[in-house]
C-alpha positions in Angstrom: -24.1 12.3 -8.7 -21.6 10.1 -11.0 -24.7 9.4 -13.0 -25.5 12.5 -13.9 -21.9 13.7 -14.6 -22.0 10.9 -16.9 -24.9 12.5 -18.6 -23.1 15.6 -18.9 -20.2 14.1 -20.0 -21.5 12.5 -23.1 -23.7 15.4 -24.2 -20.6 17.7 -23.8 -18.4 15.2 -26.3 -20.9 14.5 -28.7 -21.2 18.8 -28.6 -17.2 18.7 -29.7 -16.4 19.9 -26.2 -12.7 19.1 -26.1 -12.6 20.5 -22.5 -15.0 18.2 -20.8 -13.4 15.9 -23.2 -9.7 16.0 -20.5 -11.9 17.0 -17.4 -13.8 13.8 -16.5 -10.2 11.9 -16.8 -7.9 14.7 -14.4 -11.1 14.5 -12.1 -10.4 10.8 -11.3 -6.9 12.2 -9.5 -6.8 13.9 -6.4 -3.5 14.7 -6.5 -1.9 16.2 -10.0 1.9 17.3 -8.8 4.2 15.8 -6.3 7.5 17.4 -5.7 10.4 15.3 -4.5 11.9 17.7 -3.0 16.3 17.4 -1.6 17.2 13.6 -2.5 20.6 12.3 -1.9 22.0 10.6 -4.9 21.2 6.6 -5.3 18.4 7.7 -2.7 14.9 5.8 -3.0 12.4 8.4 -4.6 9.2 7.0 -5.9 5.1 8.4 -6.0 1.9 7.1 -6.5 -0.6 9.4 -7.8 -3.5 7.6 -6.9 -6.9 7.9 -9.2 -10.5 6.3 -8.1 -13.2 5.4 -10.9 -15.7 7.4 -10.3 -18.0 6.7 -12.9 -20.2 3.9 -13.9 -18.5 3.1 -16.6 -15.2 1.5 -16.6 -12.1 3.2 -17.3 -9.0 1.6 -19.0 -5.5 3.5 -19.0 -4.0 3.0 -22.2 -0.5 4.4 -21.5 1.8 6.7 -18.9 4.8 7.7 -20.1 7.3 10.8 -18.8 8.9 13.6 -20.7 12.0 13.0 -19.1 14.0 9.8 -18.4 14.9 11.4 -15.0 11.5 9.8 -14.4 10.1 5.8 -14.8 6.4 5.7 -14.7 4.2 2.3 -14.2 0.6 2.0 -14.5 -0.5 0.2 -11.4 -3.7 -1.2 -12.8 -5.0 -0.5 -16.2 -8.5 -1.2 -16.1 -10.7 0.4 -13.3 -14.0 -0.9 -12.5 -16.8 1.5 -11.1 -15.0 2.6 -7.2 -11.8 0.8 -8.0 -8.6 2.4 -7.3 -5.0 2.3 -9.5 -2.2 4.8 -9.4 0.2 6.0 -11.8 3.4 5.0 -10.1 6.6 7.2 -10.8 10.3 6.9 -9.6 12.6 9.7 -10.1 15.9 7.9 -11.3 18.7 9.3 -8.8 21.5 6.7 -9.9 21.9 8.3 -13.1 20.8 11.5 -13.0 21.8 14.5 -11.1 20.8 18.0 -10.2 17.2 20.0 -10.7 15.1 17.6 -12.6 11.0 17.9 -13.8 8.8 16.0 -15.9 5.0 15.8 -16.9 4.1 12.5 -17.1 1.0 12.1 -19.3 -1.3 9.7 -19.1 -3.5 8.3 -22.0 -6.8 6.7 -21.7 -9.1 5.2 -24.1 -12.4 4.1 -22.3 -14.8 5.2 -21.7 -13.9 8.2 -23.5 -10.2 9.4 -24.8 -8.7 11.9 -23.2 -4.9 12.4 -21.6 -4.5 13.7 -18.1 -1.2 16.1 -17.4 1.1 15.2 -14.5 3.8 16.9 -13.0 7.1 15.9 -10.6 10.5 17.5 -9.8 12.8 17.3 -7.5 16.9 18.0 -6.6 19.1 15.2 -6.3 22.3 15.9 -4.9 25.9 14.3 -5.9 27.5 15.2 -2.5 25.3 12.8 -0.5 24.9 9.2 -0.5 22.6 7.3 1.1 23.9 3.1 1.5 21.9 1.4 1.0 19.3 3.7 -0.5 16.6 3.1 1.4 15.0 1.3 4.6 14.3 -2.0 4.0 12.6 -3.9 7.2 10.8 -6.5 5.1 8.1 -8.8 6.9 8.5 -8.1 10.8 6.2 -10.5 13.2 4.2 -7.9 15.5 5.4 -7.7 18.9 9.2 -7.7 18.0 11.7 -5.1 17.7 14.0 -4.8 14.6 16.8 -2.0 13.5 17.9 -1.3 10.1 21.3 1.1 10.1 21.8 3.7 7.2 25.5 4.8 6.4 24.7 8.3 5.2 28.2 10.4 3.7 29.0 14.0 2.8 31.5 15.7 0.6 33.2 18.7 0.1 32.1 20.5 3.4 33.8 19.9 6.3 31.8 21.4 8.5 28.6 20.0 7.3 26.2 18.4 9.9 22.6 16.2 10.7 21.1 18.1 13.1 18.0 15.5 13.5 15.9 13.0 12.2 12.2 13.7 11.7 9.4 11.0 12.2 5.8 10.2 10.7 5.3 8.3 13.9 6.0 7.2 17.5 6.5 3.8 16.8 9.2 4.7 14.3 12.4 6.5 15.1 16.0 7.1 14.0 19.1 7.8 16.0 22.8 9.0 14.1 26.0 9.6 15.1 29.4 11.0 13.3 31.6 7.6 12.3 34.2 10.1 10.7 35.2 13.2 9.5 38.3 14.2 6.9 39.6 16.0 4.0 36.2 17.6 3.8 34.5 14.5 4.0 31.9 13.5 6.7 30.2 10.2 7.6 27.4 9.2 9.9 25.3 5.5 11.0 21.6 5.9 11.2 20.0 3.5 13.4 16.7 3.2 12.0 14.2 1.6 14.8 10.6 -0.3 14.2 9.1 -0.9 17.7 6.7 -3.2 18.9 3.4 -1.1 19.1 3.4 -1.0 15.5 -0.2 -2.0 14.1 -0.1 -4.6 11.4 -0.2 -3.6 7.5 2.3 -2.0 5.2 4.6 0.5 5.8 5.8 3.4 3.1 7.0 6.5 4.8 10.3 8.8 5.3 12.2 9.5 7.7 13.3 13.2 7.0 17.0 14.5 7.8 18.0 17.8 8.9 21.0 19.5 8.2 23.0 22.9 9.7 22.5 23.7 5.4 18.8 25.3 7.0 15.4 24.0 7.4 14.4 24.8 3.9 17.0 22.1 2.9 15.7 18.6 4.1 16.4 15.0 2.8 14.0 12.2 2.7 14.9 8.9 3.5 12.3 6.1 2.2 11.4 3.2 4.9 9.1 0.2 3.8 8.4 -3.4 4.9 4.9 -5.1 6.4 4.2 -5.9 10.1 2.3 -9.0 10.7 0.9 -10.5 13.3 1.8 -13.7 15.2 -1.0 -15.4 13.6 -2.6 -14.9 10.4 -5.6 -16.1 8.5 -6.6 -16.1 4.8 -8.3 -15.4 2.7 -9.2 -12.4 4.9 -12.6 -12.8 4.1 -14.5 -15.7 3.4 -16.9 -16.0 -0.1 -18.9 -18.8 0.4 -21.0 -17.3 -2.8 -24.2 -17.5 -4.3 -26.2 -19.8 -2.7 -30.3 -21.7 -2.7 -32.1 -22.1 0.8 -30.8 -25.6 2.2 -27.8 -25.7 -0.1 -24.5 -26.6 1.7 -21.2 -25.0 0.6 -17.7 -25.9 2.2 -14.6 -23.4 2.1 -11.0 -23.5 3.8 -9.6 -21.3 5.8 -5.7 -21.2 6.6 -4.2 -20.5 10.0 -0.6 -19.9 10.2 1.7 -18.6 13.0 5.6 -18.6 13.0 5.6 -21.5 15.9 3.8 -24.4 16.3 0.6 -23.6 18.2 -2.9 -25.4 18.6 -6.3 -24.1 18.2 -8.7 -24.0 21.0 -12.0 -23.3 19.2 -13.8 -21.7 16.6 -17.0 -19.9 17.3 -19.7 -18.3 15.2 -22.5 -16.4 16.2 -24.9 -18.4 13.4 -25.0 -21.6 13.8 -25.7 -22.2 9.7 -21.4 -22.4 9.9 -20.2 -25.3 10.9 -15.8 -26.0 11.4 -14.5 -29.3 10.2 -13.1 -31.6 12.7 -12.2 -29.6 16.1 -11.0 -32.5 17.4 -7.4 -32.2 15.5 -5.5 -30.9 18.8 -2.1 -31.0 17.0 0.6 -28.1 17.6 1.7 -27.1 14.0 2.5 -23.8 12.0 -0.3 -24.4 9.7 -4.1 -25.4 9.9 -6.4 -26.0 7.6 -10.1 -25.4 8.0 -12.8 -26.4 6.5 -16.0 -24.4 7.2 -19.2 -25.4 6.4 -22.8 -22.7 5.4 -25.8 -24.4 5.2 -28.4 -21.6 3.7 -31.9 -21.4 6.1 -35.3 -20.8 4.3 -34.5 -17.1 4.2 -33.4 -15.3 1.2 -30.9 -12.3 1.5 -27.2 -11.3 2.4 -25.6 -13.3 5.1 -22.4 -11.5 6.7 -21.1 -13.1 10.1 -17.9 -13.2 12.7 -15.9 -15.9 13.0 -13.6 -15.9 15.4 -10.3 -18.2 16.3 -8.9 -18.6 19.6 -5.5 -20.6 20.0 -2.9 -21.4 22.8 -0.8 -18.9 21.6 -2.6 -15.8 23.7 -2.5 -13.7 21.0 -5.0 -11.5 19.1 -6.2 -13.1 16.4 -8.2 -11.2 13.5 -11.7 -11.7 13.1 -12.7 -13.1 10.4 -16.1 -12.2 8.0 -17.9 -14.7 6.1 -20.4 -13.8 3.4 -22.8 -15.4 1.9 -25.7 -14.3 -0.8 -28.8 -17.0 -0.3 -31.0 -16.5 -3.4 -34.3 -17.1 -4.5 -34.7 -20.0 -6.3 -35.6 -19.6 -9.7 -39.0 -20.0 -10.6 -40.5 -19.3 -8.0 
């Protein structure tokens, strides 16, 4: 299908089509407009409108810039490969500016083709609310554990203005408040901002969304981020061992660390062409190093395999794939 866009693409250009000339670019971007919606001032606001290369060619982003210094833009990653992803990263600027604020944020690329792709963010940001600190910051939390972050979140020049509740993405994260103090038309309230310990490792990036007696149409976001990870990592997170000839040996290393000195138990494969350097090391530590071993059988092909780590710790280690490519030797 990408192939014969491609086709289309280039007979369109070389036609003097200028509007195939921007559609192959603004078709690379699912989303095109992102509104920001009610944000306190000093508040965390940012986007990523994410864009995939869908062609074969590769695509290289020249420049991003906004219309409007309400609005910082980033390029993520410049040069796309065929199926990579980027993003076009924007953060509306709430320290310094105030009130209703837009901008198109145009984007500029120069392979395979030129073209510019249009787009478009706006938002409020309020002077009578202040979020401190700005945002959630939970940073790296082990799985399993519990952690709280608290929000001081302050109103002025209504006296009788009020959070009526805290909306969630998800279960495993929630949010309670309470008044702190209330005078001369000012108002204050703690949010207790909780990460329990169901949460699935990766990265989080989500809001928590406050409600005020000011209606349901008026809601604030509040930005939460950090990464959960588990009691015991490995990397890489998958293993290359690479282009390989039948009966050629290759050695890698993996790294096993936890947050507490553990041992490991075994290491298991279910090919026996990967062999794990010296199991006999029995030594509690934070850190192992691994060496694993692929010796390439008489077959030619793709090789991709399990292994799997099992310590003293009892917990849930990630399995780990190994890959290999055995190729035919050349000349024959």
């Amino acid at each position: 299908m990408a192939k014969t866009f491609m086709y289309g693409l280039v007979t369109a250009l070389l036609a003097g089509s200028p509007s195939m000339g921007q559609e192959w670019a603004t078709k690379m971007f699912p989303v095109t407009e992102h509104d920001f919606g009610t944000v306190p001032r000093g508040a965390k606001a940012e986007f990523d409108f994410k864009l995939s290369n869908i062609y074969l060619e590769g695509v290289h982003i020249q420049d991003a810039h906004a219309s409007c210094g309400c609005t910082s833009v980033r390029v993520v990653k410049p040069a796309l490969k065929t199926y990579e992803e980027g993003a076009i990263h924007a953060t509306l600027n709430t320290g310094t500016f105030l009130g209703n604020r837009s901008a198109t944020i145009t984007v500029t690329l120069d392979r395979p083709f030129p073209a510019e792709v249009q787009l478009h963010v706006k938002g409020v940001i309020r002077n009578d609310v202040l979020f401190t600190p700005g945002s959630v910051q939970f940073g790296d939390v082990e799985q399993g554990k519990t952690v709280m972050r608290s929000v001081v979140v302050s109103h002025a020049g209504r006296s009788d203005w009020q959070i009526l509740s805290v909306k969630s993405p998800w279960a495993g994260l929630t949010a309670g408040v309470k008044e702190t103090g209330r005078e001369n038309g000012n108002v204050w309230y703690q949010l207790d901002v909780r990460l329990g310990p169901d949460v699935q490792p990766g990265y989080l990036n989500d809001q928590l969304i406050l409600v005020t007696n000011e209606g349901e149409g008026i809601q604030m976001p509040l930005t939460v981020e950090g990464r959960v990870v588990p009691g015991i990592t490995v990397s890489p997170a998958s293993l290359q061992m690479g282009v390989v000839n039948p009966g050629q040996e290759v050695t890698k290393q993996l790294v096993v660390r936890a947050s507490k000195p553990f041992r490991i138990l075994s290491i298991t494969c279910d090919d026996k062409s990967f062999k794990f350097g010296d199991e006999t090391d029995r030594t509690a530590k934070t850190m192992h190093v691994v060496p694993v071993t692929f010796l390439a059988g008489g077959g030619t092909g793709k090789v991709a395999k399990k292994i799997r780590i099992e310590t003293d710790l009892g917990e849930s280690t990630p399995e780990l794939s190994a890959y290999a490519l055995v190729a035919t030797p050349v000349g024959n």
